[in-house]
C-alpha positions as CSV (number, residue, x, y, z in Angstrom):
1,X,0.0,0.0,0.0
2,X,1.2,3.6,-0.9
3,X,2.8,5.8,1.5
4,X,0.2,8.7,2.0
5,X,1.6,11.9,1.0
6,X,2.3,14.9,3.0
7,X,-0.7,17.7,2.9
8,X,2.1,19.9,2.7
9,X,3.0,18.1,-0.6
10,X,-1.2,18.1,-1.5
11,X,-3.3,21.2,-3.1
12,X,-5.0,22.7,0.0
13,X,-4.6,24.2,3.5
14,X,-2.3,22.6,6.1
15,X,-1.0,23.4,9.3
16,X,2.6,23.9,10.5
17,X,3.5,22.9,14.2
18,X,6.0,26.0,13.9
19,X,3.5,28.4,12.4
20,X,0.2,30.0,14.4
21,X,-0.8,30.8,10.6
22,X,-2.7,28.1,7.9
23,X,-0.5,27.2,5.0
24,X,-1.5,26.7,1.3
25,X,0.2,24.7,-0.8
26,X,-0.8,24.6,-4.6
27,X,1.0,24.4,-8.4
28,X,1.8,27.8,-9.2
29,X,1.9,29.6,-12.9
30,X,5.1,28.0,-13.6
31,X,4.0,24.3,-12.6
32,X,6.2,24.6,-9.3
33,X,4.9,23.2,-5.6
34,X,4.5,26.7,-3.8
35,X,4.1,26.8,-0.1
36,X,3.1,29.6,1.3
37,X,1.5,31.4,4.7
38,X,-1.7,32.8,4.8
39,X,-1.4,34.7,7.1
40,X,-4.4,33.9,8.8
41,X,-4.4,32.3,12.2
42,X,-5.5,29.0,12.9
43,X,-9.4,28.3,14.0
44,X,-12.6,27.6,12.6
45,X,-13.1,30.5,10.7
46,X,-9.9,31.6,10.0
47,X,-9.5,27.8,8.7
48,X,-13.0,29.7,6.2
49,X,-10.7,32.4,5.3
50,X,-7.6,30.7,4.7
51,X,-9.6,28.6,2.3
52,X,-10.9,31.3,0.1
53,X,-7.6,32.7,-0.1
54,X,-6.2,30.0,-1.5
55,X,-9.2,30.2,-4.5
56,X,-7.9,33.6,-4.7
57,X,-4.8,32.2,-5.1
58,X,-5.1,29.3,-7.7
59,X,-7.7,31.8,-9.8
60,X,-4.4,34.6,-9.9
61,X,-2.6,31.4,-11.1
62,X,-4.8,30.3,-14.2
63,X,-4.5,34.3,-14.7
64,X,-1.4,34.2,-15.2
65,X,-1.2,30.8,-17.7
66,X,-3.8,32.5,-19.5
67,X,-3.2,35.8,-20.2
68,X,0.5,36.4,-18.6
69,X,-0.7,38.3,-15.6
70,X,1.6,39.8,-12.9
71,X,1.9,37.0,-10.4
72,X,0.9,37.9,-6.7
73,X,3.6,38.2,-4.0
74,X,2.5,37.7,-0.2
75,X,4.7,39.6,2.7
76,X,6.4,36.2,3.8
77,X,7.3,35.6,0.5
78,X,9.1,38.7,0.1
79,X,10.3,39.1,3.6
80,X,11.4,35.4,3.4
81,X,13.8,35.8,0.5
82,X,15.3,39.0,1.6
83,X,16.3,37.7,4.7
84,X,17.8,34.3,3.5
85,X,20.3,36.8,1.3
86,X,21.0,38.7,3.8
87,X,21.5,35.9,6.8
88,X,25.3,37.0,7.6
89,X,24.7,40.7,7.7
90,X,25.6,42.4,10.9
91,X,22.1,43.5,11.3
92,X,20.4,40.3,10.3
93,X,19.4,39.6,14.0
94,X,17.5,43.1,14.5
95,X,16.4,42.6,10.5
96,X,14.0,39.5,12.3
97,X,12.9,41.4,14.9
98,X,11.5,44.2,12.6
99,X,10.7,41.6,10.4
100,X,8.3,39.9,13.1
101,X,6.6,43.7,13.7
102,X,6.1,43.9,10.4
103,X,4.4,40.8,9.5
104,X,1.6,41.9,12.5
105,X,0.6,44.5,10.2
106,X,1.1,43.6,6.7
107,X,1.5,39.4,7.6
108,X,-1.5,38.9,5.4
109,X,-1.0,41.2,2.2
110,X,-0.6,40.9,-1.6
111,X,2.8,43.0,-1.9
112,X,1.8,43.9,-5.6
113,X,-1.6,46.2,-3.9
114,X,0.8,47.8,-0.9
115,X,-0.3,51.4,-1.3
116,X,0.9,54.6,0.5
117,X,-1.9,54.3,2.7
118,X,-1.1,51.2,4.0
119,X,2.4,52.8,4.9
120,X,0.6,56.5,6.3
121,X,-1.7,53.5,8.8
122,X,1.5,51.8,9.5
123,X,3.2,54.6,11.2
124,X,-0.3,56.3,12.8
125,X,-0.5,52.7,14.7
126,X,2.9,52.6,15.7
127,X,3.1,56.2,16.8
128,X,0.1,55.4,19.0
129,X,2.1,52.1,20.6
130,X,4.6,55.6,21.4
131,X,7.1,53.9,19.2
132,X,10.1,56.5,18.3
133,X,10.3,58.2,14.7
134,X,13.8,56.7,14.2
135,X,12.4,53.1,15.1
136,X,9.5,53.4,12.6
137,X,11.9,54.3,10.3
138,X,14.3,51.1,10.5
139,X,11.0,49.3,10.4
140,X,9.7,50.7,6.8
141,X,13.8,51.0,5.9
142,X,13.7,47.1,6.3
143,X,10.6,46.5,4.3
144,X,11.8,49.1,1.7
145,X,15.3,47.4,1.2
146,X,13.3,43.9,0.9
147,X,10.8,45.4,-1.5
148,X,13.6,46.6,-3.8
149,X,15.7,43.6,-3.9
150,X,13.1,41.4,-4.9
151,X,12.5,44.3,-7.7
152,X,16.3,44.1,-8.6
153,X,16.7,40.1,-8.1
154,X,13.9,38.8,-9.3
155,X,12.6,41.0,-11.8
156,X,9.7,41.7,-10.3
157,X,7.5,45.0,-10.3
158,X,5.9,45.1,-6.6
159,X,5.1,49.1,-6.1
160,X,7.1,50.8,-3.1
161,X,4.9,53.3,-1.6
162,X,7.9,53.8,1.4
163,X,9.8,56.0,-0.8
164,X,9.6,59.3,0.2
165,X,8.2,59.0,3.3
166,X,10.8,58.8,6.0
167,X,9.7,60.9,9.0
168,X,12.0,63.5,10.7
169,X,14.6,62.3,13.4
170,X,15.3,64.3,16.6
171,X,18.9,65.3,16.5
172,X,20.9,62.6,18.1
173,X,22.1,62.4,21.8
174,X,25.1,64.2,22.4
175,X,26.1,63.8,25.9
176,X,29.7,64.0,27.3
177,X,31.6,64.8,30.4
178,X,33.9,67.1,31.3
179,X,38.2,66.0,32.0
180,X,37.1,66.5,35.7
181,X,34.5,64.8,35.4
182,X,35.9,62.1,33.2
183,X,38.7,62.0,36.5
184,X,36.6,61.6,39.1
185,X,34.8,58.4,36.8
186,X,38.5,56.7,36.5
187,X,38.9,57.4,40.3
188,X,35.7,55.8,41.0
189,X,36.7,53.0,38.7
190,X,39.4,52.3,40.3
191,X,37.6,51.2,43.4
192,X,36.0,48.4,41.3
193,X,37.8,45.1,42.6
194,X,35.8,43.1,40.5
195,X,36.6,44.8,37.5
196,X,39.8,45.4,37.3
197,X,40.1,46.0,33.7
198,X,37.2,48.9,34.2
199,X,39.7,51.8,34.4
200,X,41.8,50.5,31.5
201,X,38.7,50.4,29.1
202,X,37.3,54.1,30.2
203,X,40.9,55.5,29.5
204,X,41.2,53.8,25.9
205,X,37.4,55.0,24.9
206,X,38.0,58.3,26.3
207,X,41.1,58.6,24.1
208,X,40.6,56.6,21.2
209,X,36.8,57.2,20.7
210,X,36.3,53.6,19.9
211,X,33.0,51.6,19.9
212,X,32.2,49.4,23.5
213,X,31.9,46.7,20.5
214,X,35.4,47.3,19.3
215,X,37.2,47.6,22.5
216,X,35.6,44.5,24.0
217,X,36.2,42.3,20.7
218,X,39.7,43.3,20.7
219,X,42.8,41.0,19.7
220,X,46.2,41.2,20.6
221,X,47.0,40.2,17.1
222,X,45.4,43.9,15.7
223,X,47.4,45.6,18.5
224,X,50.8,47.0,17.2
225,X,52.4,49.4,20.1
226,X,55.7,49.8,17.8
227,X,53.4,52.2,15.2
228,X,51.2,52.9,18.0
229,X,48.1,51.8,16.1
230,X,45.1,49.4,16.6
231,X,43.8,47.5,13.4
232,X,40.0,47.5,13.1
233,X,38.9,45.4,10.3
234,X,35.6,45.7,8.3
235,X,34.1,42.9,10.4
236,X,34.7,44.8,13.4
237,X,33.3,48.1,12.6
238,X,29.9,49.4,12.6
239,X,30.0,50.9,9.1
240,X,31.8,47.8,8.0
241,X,35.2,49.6,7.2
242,X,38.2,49.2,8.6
243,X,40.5,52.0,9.8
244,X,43.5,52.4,11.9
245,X,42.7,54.0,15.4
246,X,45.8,55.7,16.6
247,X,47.1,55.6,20.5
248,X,48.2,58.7,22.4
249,X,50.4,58.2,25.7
250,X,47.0,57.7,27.7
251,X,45.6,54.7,25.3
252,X,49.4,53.1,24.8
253,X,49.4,53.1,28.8
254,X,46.0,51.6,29.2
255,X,47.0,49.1,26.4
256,X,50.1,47.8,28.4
257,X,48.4,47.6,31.4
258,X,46.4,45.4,29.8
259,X,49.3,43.4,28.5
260,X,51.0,43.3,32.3
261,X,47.6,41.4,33.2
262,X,47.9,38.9,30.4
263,X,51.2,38.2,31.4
264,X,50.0,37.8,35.2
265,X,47.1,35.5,34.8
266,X,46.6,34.4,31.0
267,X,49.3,34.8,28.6
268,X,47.7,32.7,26.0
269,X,44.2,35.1,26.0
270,X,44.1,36.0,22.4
271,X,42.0,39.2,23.9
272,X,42.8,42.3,25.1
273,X,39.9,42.3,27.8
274,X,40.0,39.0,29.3
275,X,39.4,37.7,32.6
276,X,42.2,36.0,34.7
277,X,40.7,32.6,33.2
278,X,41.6,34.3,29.6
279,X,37.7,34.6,28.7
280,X,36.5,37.8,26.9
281,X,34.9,40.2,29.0
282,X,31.1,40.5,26.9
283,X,30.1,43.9,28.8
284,X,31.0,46.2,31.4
285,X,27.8,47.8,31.9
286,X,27.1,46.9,35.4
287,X,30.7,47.7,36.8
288,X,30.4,51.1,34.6
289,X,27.1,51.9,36.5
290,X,28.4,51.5,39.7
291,X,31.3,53.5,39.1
292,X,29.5,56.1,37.7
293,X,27.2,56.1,40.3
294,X,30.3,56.5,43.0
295,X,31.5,59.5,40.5
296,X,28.2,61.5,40.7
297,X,27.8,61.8,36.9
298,X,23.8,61.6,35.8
299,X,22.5,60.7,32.5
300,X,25.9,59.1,31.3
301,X,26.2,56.0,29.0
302,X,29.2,53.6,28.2
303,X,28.4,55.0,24.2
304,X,28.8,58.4,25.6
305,X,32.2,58.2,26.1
306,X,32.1,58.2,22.5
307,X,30.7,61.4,22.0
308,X,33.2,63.1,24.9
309,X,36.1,61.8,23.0
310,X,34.7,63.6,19.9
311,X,33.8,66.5,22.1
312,X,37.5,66.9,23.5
313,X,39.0,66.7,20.1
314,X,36.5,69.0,18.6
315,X,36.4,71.4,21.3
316,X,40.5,71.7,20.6
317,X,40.1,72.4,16.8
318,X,40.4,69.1,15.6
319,X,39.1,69.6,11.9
320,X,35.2,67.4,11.8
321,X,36.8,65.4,8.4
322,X,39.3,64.3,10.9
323,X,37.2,63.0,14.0
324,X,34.9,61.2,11.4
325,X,37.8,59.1,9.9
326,X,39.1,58.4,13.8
327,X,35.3,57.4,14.9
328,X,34.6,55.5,11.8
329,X,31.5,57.7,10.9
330,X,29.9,56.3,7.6
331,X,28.9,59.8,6.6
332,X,30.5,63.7,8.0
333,X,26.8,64.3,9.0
334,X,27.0,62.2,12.0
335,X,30.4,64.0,12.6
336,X,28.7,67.7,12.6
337,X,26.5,67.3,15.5
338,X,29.3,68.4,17.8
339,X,30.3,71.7,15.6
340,X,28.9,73.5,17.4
341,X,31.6,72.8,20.4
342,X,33.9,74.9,18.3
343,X,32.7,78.2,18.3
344,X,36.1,79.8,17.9
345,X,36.3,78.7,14.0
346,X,33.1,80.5,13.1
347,X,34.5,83.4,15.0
348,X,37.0,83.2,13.3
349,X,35.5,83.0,9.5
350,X,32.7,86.0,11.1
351,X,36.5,88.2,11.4
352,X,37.2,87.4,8.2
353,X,34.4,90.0,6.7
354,X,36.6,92.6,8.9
355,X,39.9,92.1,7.2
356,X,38.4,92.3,3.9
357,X,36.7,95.4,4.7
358,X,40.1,97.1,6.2
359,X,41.7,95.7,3.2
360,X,39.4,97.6,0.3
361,X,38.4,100.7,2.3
362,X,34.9,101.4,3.9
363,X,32.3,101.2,1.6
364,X,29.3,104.1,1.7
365,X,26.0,103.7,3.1
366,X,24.2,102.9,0.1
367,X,26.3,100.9,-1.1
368,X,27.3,98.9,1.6
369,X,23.0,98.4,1.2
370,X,23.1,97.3,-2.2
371,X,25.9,94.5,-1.2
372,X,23.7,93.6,1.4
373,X,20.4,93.6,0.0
């Protein structure tokens, strides 16, 4: 007697143990098996619904054998595909999560009838969960960049009704401490006896600017104390570029206490912030709260050491082009958020009107109002 068949492998609606939607499986336009959510959760009458999607389905089908119709598209199938290209992207984790938000709201749509009112709902409901303007825009970033590959990989011609409607950002946090201040958080590290590498890790970010990510994933094999450099490859940087970060006297010193430690207690650690067992230290985010705590400093974040390095070297004329290539920003627009911490050059360019002036003479009055109007 014949093995029965899998429904999964019948025309009709099945069931998935790892699904709470009903799936269809049917022959599509180009005489494939295609298995595909519904989007519809399981019970009695969404087992109705799921049902007379599936006529839907197989009617767009014969459509499309008879008269070469523009085949339908669901959300999973689209969302799907993007996301098995993109598996070993750096984002690919958070690209899920948005992914599962996403499918709560458009889990059950043809992709070819998205319209910008679909998108203008979208954000009204997710404004009223008081979700952030930057997070609704990752959200419809993620289901625009999916959208467009399928366009670009598989010739398709689903509509993108995202385009063009990225809502406003606030300007981003910008929060640094002053050298006291940054003195009193080292002191206060200090007293940390669990965390001994604490102090060593707030002096390199404070003078290196470098990502908690960076620092924390940091080999000895990328650390060369002859040049006085540390080697950041692509896989190691946010923007997925790799630069050179340069040490001063304070990040060389905080680099060989480091190395006296490995010596001590682990010298085959591969890592520059290792326990005494030689295990990579994953976070310092409790230790950094207490010490920050002990300090007095409100309001203060292990990324915000970040922004004080940038403040410190922007605050002492350090040109912006040259604190985005040490930061690693992707663009000079992140950069320019802490121009305004140099006053002094635009004083500076504001004197400039003077020596021109003392150079070709005053000007008369009506003149000097033509020039300016």
């Amino acid at each position: 007697m014949p093995k029965k068949r899998k429904l999964r492998d019948q025309d009709g609606i099945y069931e998935r143990s790892d699904s709470p939607y009903y799936w269809a499986s049917f022959i599509d336009a180009s005489g494939q098996r295609a298995r595909r959510s519904t989007g519809i959760r399981k019970s009695v009458e969404g087992r109705r619904e799921a049902e007379a999607l599936l006529a839907k389905w197989r009617l767009q089908v014969h459509h499309e054998r008879q008269w070469d119709a523009e085949p339908e598209h669901s959300f999973e199938e689209v969302m799907l595909g993007f996301l098995q290209a993109h598996k070993h992207k750096r984002s690919a984790e958070k690209d899920r999560a948005h992914t599962k938000r996403l499918r709560q709201t458009f889990g059950n749509r043809v992709m070819n009838e998205l319209a910008p009112k679909d998108i203008r709902l979208y954000i009204t409901e997710r404004r009223s969960e008081e979700v952030s303007d930057s997070s609704i825009n990752r959200e419809l970033a993620l289901l625009s960049a999916a959208i467009n590959f399928a366009n670009l990989e598989w010739e398709w011609t689903l509509p993108n009704p995202v385009k063009g409607r990225k809502l406003r950002e606030p300007e981003g946090r910008v929060r640094w401490i002053s050298r006291a201040e940054a003195a009193a958080l080292i002191r206060a590290a200090e007293s940390e006896p669990k965390a001994q590498h604490l102090v060593d890790f707030l002096i390199l970010a404070l003078h290196t600017g470098m990502r908690r990510s960076e620092m924390l994933g940091l080999e000895w094999r990328r650390v060369d104390l002859k040049t006085g450099l540390v080697y950041l490859e692509a896989q190691h940087t946010k923007a997925a570029k790799r630069r050179s970060v340069p040490l001063n006297s304070h990040a060389r010193a905080a680099i060989v206490s480091r190395a006296r430690f490995r010596t001590e207690h682990c010298p085959a650690s591969p890592w520059v912030f290792c326990s005494k067992a030689g295990d990579r230290i994953k976070d310092v985010k409790t230790s950094f709260a207490t010490a920050r705590k002990r300090a007095g400093i409100t309001d203060f974040r292990v990324h915000d050491m970040r922004h004080t390095c940038a403040a410190w070297l922007v605050s002492a004329g350090v040109p912006l082009t040259e604190v985005r290539d040490l930061l690693g920003h992707s663009t000079i627009k992140m950069t320019e958020r802490y121009a305004h911490l140099a006053p002094e050059n635009l004083r500076t360019a504001v004197e400039r009107l003077e020596e021109v002036e003392s150079r070709f003479g005053h000007v008369e009055n009506n003149k000097g109002l033509a020039m300016i109007g």
